[in-house]
N, CA, C, O and CB atoms as a CASP TS submission, in Angstrom:
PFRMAT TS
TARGET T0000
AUTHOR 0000-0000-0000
METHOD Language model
MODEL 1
PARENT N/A
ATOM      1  N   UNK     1      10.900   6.121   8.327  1.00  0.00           N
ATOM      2  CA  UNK     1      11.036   4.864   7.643  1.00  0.00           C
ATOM      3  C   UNK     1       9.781   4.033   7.874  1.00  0.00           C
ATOM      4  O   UNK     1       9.331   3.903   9.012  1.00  0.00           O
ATOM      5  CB  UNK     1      12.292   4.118   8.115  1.00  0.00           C
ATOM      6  N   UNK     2       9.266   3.526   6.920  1.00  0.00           N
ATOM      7  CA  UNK     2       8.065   2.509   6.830  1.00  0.00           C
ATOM      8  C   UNK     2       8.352   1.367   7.745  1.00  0.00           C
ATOM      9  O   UNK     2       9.494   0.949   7.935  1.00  0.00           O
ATOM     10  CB  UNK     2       7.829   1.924   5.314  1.00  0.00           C
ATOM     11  N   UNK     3       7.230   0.850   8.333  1.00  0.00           N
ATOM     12  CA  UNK     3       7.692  -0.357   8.711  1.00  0.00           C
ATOM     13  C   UNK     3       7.692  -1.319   7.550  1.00  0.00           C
ATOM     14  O   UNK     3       7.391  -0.981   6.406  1.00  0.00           O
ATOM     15  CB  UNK     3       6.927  -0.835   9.812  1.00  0.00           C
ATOM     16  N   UNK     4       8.242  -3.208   8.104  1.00  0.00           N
ATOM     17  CA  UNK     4       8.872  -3.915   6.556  1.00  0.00           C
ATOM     18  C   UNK     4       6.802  -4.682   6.637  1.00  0.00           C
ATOM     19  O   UNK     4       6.350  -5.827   6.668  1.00  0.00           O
ATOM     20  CB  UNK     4      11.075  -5.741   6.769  1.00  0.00           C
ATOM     21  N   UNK     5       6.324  -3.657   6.639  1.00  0.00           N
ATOM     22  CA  UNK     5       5.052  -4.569   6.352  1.00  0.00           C
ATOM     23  C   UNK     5       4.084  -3.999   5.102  1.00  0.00           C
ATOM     24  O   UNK     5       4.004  -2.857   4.649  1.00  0.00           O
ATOM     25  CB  UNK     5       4.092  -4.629   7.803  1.00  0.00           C
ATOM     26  N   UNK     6       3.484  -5.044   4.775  1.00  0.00           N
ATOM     27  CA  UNK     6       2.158  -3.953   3.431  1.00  0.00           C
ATOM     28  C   UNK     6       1.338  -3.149   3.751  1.00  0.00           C
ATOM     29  O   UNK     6       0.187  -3.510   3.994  1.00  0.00           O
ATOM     30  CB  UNK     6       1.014  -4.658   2.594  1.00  0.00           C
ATOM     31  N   UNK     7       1.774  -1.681   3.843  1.00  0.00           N
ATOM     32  CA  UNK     7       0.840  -0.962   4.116  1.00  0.00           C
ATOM     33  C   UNK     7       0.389   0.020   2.492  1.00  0.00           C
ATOM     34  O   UNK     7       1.207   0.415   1.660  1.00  0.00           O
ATOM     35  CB  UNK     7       1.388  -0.128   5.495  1.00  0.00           C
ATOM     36  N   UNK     8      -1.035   0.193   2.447  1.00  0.00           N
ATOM     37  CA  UNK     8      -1.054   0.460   1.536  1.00  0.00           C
ATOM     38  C   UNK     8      -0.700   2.461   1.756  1.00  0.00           C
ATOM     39  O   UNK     8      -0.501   3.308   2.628  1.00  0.00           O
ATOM     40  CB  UNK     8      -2.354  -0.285   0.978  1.00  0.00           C
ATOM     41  N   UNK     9      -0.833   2.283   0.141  1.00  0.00           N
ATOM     42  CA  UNK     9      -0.098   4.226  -0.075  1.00  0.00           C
ATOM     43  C   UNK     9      -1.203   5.110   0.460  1.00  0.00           C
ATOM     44  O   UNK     9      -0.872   6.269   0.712  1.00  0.00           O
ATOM     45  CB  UNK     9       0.200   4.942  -2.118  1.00  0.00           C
ATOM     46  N   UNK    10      -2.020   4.884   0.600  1.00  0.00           N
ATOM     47  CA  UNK    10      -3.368   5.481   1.286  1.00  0.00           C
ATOM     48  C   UNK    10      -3.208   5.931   2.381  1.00  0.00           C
ATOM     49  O   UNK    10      -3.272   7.126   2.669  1.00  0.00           O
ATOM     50  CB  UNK    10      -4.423   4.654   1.492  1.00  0.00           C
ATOM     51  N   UNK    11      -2.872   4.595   3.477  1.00  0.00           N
ATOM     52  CA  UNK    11      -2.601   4.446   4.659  1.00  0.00           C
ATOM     53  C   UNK    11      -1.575   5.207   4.787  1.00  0.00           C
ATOM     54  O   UNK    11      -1.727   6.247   5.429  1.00  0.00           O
ATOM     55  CB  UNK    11      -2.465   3.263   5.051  1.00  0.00           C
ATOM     56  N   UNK    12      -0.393   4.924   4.268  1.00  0.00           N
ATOM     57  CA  UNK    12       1.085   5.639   4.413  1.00  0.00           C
ATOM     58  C   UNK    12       1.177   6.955   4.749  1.00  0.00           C
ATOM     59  O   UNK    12       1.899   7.518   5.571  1.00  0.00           O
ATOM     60  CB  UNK    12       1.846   5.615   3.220  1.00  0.00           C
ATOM     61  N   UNK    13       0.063   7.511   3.745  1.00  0.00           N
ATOM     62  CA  UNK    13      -0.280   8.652   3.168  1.00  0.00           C
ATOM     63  C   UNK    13      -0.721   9.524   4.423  1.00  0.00           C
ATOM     64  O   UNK    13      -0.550  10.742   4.466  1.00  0.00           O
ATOM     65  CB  UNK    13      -1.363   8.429   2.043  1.00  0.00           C
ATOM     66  N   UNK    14      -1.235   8.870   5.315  1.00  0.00           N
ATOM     67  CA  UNK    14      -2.421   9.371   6.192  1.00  0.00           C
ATOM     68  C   UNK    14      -0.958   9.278   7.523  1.00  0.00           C
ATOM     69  O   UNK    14      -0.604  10.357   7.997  1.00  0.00           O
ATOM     70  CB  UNK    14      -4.321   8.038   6.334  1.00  0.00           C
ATOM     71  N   UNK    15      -0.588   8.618   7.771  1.00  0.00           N
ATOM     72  CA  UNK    15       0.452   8.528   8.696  1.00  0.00           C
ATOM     73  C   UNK    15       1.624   9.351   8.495  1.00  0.00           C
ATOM     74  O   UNK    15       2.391   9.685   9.397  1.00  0.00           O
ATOM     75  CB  UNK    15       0.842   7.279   8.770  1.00  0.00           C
ATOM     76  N   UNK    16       1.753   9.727   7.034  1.00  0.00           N
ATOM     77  CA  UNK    16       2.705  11.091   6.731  1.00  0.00           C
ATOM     78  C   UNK    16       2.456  12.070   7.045  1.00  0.00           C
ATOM     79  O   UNK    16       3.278  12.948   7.308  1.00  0.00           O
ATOM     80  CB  UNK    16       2.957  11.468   5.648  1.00  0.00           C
ATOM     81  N   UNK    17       1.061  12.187   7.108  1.00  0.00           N
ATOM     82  CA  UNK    17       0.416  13.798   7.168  1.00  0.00           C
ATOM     83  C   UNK    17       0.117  13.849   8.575  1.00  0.00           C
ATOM     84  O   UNK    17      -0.030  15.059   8.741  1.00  0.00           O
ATOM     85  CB  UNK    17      -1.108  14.168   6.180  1.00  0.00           C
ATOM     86  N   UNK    18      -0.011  13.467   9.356  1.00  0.00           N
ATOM     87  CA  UNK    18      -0.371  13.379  11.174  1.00  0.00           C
ATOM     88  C   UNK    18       1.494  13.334  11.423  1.00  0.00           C
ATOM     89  O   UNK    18       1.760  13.670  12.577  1.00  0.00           O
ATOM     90  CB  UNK    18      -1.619  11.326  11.966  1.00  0.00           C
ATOM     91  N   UNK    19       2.468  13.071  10.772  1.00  0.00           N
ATOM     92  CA  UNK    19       3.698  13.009  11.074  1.00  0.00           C
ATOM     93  C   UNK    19       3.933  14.671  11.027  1.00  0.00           C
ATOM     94  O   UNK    19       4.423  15.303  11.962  1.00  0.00           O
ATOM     95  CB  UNK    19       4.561  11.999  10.072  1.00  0.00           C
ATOM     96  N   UNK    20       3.546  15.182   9.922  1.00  0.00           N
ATOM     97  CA  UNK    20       3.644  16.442   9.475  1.00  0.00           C
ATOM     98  C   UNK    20       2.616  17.476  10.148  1.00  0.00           C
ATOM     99  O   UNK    20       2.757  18.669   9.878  1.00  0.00           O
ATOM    100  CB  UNK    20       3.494  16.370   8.043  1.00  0.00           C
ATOM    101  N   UNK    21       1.583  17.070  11.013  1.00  0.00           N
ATOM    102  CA  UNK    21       0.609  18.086  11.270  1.00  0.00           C
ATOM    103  C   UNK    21       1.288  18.208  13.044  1.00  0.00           C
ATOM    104  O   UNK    21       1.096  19.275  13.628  1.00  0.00           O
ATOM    105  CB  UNK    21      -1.344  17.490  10.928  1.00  0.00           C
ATOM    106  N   UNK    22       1.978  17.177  13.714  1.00  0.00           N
ATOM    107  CA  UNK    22       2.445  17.178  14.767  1.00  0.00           C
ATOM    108  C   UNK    22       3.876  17.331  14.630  1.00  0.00           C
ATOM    109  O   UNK    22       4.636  16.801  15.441  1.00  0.00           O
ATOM    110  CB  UNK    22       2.030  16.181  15.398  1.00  0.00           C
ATOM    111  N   UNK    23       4.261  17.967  13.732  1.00  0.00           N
ATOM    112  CA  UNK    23       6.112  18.218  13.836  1.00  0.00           C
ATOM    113  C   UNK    23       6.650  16.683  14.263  1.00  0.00           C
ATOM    114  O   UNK    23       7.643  16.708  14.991  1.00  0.00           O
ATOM    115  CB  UNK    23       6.717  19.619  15.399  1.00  0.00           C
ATOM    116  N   UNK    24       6.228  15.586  13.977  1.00  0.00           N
ATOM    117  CA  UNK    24       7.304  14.460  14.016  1.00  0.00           C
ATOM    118  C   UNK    24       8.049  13.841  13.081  1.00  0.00           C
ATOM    119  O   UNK    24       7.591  14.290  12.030  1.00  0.00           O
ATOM    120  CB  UNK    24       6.884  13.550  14.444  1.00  0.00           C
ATOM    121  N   UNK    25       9.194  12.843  12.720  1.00  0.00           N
ATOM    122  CA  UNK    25       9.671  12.494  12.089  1.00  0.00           C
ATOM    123  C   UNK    25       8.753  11.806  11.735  1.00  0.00           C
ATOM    124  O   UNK    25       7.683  12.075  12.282  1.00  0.00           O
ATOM    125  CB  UNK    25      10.618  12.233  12.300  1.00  0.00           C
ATOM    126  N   UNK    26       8.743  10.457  10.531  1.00  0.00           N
ATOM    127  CA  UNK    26       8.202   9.912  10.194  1.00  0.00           C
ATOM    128  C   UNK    26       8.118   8.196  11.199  1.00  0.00           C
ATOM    129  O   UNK    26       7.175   7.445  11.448  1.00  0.00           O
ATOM    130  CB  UNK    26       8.596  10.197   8.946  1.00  0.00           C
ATOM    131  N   UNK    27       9.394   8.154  11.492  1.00  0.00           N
ATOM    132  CA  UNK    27       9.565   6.532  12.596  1.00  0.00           C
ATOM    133  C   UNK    27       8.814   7.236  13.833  1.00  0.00           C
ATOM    134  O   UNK    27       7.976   6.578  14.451  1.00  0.00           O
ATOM    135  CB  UNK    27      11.689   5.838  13.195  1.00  0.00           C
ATOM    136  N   UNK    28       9.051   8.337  14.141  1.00  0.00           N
ATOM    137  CA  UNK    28       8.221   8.902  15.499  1.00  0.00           C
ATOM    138  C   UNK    28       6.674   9.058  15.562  1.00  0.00           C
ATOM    139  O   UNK    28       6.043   9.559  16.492  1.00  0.00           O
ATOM    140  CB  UNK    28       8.688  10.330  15.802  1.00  0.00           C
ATOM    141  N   UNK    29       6.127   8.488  14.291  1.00  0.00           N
ATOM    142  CA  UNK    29       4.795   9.226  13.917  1.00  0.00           C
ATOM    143  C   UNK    29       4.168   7.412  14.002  1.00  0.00           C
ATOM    144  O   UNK    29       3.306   6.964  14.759  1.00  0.00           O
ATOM    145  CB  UNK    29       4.735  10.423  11.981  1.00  0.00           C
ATOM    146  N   UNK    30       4.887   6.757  13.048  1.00  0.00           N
ATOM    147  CA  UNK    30       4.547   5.344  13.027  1.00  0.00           C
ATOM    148  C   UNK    30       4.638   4.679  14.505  1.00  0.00           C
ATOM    149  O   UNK    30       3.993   3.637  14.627  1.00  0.00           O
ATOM    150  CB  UNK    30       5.530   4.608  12.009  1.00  0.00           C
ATOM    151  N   UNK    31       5.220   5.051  15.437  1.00  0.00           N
ATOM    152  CA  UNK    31       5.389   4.699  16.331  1.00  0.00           C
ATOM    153  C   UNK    31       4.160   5.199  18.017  1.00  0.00           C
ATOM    154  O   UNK    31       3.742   4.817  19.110  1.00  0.00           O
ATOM    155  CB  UNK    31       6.757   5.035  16.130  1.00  0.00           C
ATOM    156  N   UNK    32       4.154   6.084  17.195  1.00  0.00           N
ATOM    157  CA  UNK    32       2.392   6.851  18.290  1.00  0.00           C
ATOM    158  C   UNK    32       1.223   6.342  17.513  1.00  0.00           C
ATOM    159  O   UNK    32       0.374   6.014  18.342  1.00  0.00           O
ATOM    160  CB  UNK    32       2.047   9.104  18.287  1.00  0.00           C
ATOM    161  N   UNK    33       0.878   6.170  16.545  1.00  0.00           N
ATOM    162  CA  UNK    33      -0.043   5.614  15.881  1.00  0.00           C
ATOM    163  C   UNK    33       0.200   3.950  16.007  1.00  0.00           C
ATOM    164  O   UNK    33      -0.903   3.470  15.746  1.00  0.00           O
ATOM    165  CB  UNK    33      -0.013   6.223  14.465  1.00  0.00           C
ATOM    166  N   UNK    34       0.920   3.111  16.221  1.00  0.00           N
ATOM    167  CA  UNK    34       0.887   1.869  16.689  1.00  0.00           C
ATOM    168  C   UNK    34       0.358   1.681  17.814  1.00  0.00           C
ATOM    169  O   UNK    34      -0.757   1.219  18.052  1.00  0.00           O
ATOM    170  CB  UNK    34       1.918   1.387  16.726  1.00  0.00           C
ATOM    171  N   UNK    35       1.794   2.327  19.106  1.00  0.00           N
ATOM    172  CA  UNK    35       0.950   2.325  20.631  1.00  0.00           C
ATOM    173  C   UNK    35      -0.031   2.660  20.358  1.00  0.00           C
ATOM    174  O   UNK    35      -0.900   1.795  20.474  1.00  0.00           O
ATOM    175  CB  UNK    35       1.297   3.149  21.810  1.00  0.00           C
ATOM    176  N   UNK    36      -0.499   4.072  19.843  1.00  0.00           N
ATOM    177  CA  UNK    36      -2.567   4.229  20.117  1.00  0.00           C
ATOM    178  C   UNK    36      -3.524   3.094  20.010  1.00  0.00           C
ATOM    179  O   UNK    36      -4.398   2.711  20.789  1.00  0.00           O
ATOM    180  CB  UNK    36      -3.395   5.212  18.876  1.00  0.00           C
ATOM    181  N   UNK    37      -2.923   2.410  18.201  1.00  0.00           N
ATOM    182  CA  UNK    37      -3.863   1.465  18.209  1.00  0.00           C
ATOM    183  C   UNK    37      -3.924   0.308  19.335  1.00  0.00           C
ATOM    184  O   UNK    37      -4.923  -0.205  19.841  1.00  0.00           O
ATOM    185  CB  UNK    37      -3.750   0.937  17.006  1.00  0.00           C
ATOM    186  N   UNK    38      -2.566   0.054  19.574  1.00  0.00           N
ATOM    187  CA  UNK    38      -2.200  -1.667  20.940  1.00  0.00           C
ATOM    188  C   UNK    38      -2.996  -0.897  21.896  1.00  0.00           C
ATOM    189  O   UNK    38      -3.986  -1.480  22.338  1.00  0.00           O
ATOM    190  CB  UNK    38       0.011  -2.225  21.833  1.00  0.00           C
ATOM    191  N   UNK    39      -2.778   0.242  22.290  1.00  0.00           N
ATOM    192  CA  UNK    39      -3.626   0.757  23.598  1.00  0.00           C
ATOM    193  C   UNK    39      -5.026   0.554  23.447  1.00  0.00           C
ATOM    194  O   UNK    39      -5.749   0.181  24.371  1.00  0.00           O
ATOM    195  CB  UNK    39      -3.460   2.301  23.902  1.00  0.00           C
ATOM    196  N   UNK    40      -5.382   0.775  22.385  1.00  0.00           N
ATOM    197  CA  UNK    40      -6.990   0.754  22.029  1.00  0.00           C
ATOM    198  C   UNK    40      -7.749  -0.626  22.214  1.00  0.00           C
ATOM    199  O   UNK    40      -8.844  -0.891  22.710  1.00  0.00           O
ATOM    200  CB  UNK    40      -7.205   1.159  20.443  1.00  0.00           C
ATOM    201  N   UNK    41      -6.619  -1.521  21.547  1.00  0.00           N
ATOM    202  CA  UNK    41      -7.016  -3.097  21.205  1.00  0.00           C
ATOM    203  C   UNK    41      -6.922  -3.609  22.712  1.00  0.00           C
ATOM    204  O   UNK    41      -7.755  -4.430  23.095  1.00  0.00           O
ATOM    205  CB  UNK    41      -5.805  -4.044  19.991  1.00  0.00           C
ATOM    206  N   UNK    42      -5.981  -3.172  23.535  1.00  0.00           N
ATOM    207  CA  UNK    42      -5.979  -3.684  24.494  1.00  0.00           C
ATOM    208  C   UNK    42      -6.948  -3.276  25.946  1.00  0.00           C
ATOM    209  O   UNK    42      -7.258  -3.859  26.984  1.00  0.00           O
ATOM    210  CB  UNK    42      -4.791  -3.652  24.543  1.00  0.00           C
ATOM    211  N   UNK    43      -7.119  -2.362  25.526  1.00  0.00           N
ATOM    212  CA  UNK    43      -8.242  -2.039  26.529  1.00  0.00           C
ATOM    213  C   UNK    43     -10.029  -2.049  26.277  1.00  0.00           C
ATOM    214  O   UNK    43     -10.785  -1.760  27.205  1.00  0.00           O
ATOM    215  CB  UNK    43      -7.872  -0.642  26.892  1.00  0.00           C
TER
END
């Protein structure tokens, strides 16, 4: 499930396929690609 924010179909697109290249669901995929980025921003 998408998060309720504007992401464009590009983006989406790219977070489907890393969902699909690592055997994850799609909320499990959006959810490692968030932490990565907060981890990134935050350090």
């Amino acid at each position: 499930m998408r998060p309720n924010i504007d992401i464009s179909h590009t983006l989406g697109g790219r977070v489907k396929d890393y969902a699909e290249a690592n055997d994850l669901g799609l909320s499990e995929a959006y959810t490692e690609v968030l932490e990565a980025g907060l981890d990134k921003l935050e350090s």
